[in-house]
N, C-alpha and C positions, 0 to 999 in steps of 0.2 A: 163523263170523265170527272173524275174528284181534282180539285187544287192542288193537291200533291203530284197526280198524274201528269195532269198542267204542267206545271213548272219540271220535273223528270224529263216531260216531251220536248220542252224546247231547249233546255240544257243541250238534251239528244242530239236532236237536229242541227245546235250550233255547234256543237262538236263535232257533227261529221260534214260541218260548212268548215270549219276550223281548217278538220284536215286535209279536206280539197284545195284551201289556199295554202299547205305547208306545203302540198306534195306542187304546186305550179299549176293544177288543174282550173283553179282562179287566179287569175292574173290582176296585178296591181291595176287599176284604172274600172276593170270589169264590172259593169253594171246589173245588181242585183235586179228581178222582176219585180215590178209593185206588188204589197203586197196578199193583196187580195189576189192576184196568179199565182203567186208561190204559195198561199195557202190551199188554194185550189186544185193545183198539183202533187201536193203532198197528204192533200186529205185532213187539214187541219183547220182549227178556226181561224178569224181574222186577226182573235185576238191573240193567241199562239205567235202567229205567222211576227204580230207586232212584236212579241217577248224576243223569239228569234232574231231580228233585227237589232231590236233594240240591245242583245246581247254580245254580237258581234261589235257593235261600236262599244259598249264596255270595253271588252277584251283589247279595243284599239286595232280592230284590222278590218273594222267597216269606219265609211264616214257617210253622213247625212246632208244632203245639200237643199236647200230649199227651191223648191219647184221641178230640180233636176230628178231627185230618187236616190239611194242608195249604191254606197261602191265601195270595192275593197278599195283598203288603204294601202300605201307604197309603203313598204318598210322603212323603221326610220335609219336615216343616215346616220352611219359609221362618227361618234366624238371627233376622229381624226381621222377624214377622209385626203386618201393620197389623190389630192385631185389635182393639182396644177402643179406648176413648175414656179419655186422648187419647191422639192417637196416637203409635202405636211403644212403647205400654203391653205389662208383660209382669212377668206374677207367676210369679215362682221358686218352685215348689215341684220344684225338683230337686236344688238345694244342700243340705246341711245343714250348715247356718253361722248359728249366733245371734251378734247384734252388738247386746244389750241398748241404750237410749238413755242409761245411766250408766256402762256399761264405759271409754271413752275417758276422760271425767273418771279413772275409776280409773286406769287402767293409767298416763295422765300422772303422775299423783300421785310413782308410784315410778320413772319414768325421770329424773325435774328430776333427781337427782343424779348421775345418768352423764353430764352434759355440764361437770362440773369437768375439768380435763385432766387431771390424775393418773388420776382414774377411767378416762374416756376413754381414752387410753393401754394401760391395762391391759386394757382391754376389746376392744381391736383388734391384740391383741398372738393369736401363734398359739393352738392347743387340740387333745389328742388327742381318740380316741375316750371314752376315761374322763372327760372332762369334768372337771372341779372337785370337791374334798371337797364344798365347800359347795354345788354344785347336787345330787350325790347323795347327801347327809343330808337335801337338803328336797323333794328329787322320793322317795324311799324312804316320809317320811312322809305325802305327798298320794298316793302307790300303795297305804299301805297300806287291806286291808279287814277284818273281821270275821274273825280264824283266821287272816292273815296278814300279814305285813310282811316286805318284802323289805331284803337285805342290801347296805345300800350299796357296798360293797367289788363287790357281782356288777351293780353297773347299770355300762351304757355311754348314751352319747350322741349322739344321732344329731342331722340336720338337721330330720326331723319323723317322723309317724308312720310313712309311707310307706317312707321311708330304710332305718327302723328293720325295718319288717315286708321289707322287700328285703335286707339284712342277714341274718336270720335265716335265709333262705331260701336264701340263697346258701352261709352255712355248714354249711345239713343237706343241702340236694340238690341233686350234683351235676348237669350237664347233662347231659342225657335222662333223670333219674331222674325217679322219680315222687311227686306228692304228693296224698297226698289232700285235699279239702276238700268244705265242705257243697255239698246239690245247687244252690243258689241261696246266693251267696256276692259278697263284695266284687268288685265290677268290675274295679279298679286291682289285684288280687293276680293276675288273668286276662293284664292287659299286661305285671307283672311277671314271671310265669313265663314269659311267650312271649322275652320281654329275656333271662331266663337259662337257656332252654332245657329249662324245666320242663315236663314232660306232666301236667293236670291229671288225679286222678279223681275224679268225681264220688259220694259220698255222701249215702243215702238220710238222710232224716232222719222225725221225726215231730213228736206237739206240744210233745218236751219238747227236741227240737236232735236232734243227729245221732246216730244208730243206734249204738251197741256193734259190735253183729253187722254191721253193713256195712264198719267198718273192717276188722273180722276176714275179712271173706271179698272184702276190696279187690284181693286178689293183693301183691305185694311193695310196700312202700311202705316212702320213707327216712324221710318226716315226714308230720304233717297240718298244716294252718293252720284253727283254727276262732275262731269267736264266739260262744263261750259266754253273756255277759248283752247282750242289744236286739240280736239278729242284725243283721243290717242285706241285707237287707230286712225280715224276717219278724217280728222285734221282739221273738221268742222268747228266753228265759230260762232255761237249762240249773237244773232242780232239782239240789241238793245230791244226790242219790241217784244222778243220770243223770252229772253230775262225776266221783263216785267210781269209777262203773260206768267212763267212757271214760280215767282216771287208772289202774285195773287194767288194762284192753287195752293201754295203749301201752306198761307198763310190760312184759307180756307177751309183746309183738313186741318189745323193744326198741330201739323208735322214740321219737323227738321231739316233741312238738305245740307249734306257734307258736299262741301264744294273742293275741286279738287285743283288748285292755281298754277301746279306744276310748272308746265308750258308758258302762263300768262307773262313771262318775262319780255317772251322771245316775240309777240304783239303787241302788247301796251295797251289795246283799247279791246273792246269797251269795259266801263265799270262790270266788277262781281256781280254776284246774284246779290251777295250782302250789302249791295247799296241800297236795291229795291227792298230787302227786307232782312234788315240787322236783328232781327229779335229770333229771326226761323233760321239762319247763316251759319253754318261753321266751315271758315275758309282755313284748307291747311293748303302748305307750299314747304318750300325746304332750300338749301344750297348745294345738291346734288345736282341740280342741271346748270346753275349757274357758275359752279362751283368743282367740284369733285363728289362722287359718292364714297373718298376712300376717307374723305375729315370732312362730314358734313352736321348739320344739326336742322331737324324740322322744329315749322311753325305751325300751332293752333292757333287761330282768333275766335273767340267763341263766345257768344252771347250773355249777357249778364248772369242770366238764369239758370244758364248752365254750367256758367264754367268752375262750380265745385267738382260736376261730375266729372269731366273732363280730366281733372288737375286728379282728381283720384282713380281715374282709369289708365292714366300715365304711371303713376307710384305702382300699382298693384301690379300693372301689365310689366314692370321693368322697362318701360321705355322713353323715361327720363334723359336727357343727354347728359353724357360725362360734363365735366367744368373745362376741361382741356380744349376740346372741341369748343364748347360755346365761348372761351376767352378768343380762340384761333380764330372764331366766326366775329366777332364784335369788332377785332383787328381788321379783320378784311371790307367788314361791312363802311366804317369809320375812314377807312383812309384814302376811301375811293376804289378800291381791288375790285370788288364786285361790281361796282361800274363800268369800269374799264372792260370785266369780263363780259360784263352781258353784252357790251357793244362789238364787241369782238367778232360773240359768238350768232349776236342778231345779222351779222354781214358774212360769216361764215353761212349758216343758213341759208340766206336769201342765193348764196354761190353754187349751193351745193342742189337748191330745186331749179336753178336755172339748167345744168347738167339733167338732170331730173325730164324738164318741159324739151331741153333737144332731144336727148337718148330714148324717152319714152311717148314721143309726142304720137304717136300712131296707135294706141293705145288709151282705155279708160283707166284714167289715173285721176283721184283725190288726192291733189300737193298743193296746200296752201302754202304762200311764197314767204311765209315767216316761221315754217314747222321743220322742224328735224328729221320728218318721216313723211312719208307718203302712202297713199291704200292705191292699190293695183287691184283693178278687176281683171284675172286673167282671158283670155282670147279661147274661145271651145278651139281644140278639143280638150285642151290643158285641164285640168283639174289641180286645187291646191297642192294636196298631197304629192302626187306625181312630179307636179313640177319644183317644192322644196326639196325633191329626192335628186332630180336631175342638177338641180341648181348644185346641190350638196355634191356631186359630182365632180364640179366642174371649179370648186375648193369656195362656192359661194354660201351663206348661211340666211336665210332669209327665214319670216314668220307665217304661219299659215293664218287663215281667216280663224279657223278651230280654236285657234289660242286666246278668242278675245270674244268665243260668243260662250252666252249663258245656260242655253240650250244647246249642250252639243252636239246633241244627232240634227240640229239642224247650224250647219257650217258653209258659211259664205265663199263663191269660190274665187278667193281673193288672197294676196298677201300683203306683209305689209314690210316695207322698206324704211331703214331705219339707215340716216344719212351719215350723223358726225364722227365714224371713226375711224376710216378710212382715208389716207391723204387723196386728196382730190385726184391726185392721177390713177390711183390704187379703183377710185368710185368712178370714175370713167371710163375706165377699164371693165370693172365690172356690171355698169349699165348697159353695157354694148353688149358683152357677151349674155346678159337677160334679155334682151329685146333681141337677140339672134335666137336665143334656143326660144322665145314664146312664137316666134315665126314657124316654130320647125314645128316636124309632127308629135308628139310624143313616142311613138313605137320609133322614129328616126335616133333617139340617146340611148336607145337601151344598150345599147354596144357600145363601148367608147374604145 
């Protein structure tokens, strides 16, 4: 058979897997044979059999799970499912966005003064990437943590955190290089690298973040991007000892790591990776979690050595932050705002995993008691998919494990709950009613 033939056969073959899962003949959850039986059956090679596979989870109506085998996928859930009462109800546990019911009084407090016009004025007038003296002596001091404080002179300023963590990226690897990251990692650095023509690698990790030894034997790498404190998803927490361990490795390859501080607000401890090693470091963060993502502005802190690049991958990328934002941000930072919030939202948190440890105590759950989110290993026979269909049912929005792995025929069957935007009675409500349907059977919701 020619490579042409090849590839014609298993197009084939998943097209007429295709149309067995249109017509009902495959059913959401239905586990495909391994696939050396299906090749065997059908009279094809092994490697075929793998194109086929591997084809269906293209198309989104296979998913891959590690160690389990291959399944179709549940369709996805209706934008606006009429699931609960009243209708067109629908609890976000997929953002991770806290909007406390005193934040807006606050953040007003410090804007009345920017509508004098002199202010004004100034505040819609142009801004490089360096920002302001005075946004990076008071974003320097809200970054700093226990063994560290970063040098206002090495922050840049971006338009949020995203900007920022794309920024980085762009001035350590080039197109087609490669970067590594954890095996289950931010979704949005996944878009970002495919935009700049990043190959991700994926990195094993364990219960304390990611392997030493894995970056070491990753094959050639320009940078890593990690999340050392509340991964996101896993909620994991790099020990001081495991920091110093992955601060010797990069210094050893002489590579980069984009550290990613997001989270680090809502813990306090321990020191960045940039403590152990400020020359290999680029810590970005932002005031989107602390803050709002609707008037935010990200920070880079970046190396001596590099931070031309940096300051010119923000100009060319467009993701400089306007002046408006960063005066808005320098106000809040200066008069206490952003203190107040994080302490708010550090005791919100801690309220909303305690909910978290009753509602799902019977159950494998990753909830560190200072994170916004939690990872659910679901209960057999559940599977991800099936169960964000059911949940999506029942007017609830939750994340599959899929959305956060690098590899995606190979998906974790887990999801991830996302705590602060629901009023706590809203999130107790719908704890209960997730830990009811992961009790049930899955064939028990397909009727509601």
């Amino acid at each position: 058979m020619s490579v042409g033939d090849e590839m014609d056969d298993f197009r084939r073959i998943a097209d007429v897997l295709a149309a067995e899962i249109a017509a009902g003949r495959l059913r959401p959850g239905d586990r495909l044979p391994p696939q050396r039986q299906f090749a065997r059956r059908h009279g094809i090679a092994g490697s075929t059999a793998a194109r086929v596979y591997g084809e269906l989870i293209r198309r989104g109506l296979a998913v891959g799970e590690v160690g389990r085998g291959t399944f179709i996928r549940a369709a996805a859930p209706p934008s606006e499912p009429a699931l609960a009462e009243p209708a067109r109800a629908r609890v976000d546990l997929e953002l991770i966005f806290s909007m406390p019911p005193e934040q807006p009084a606050l953040l007003a407090q410090s804007l009345g003064g920017m509508l004098r016009p002199d202010v004004l004025a100034d505040a819609l007038a142009p801004m490089g990437a360096a920002g302001t003296p005075a946004v990076r002596e008071a974003a320097a001091t809200m970054l700093s943590r226990p063994g560290w404080t970063p040098d206002p002179a090495r922050l840049l300023i971006a338009g949020n955190g995203r900007q920022a963590i794309a920024a980085a990226l762009a001035a350590l690897v080039p197109a087609g290089g490669r970067l590594g990251v954890e095996e289950l990692t931010y979704p949005l650095v996944k878009g970002i690298a495919t935009r700049l023509g990043i190959t991700l690698v994926p990195l094993a990790m364990d219960d304390h973040g990611v392997l030493p030894e894995a970056i070491r034997s990753a094959g050639p790498l320009h940078a890593v991007y990690l999340q050392p404190t509340l991964h996101n998803p896993l909620g994991v927490t790099m020990p001081e000892r495991r920091r110093a361990e992955i601060a010797t490795t990069i210094r050893d390859l002489g590579i980069h790591a984009v550290e990613d501080g997001i989270y680090a607000f809502l813990h306090g401890d321990p020191p960045p990776l940039a403590a152990f090693a400020p020359e290999h470091v680029i810590v970005t963060d932002s005031l989107s979690k602390r803050v709002a993502p609707g008037l935010t502005v990200g920070f880079v802190v970046t190396p001596a050595s590099i931070g031309d690049r940096v300051a010119s991958a923000l100009r060319s990328g467009g993701w400089t932050a306007p002046r408006f934002a960063v005066e808005a941000a320098t106000r809040w930072l200066t008069d206490g705002t952003v203190t107040t919030l994080q302490e708010i939202k550090r005791h919100d948190a801690a309220t909303r995993q305690a909910l978290v440890r009753e509602h799902l105590a019977d159950f494998s759950v990753n909830a560190d008691p200072h994170a916004f989110h939690c990872w659910w290993h679901l209960p057999a026979p559940w599977r991800a998919d099936t169960f964000v269909a059911a949940a999506a049912r029942r007017g609830i929005a939750v994340t599959p494990g899929a959305a956060f792995t690098v590899v995606t025929a190979h998906a974790p069957n887990a999801i991830r709950l996302a705590l602060p935007t629901p009023p706590l009675g809203t999130l107790t409500t719908a704890l209960a009613t997730l830990a009811a349907l992961a009790r049930s059977a899955p064939e028990d919701t397909e009727v509601e």
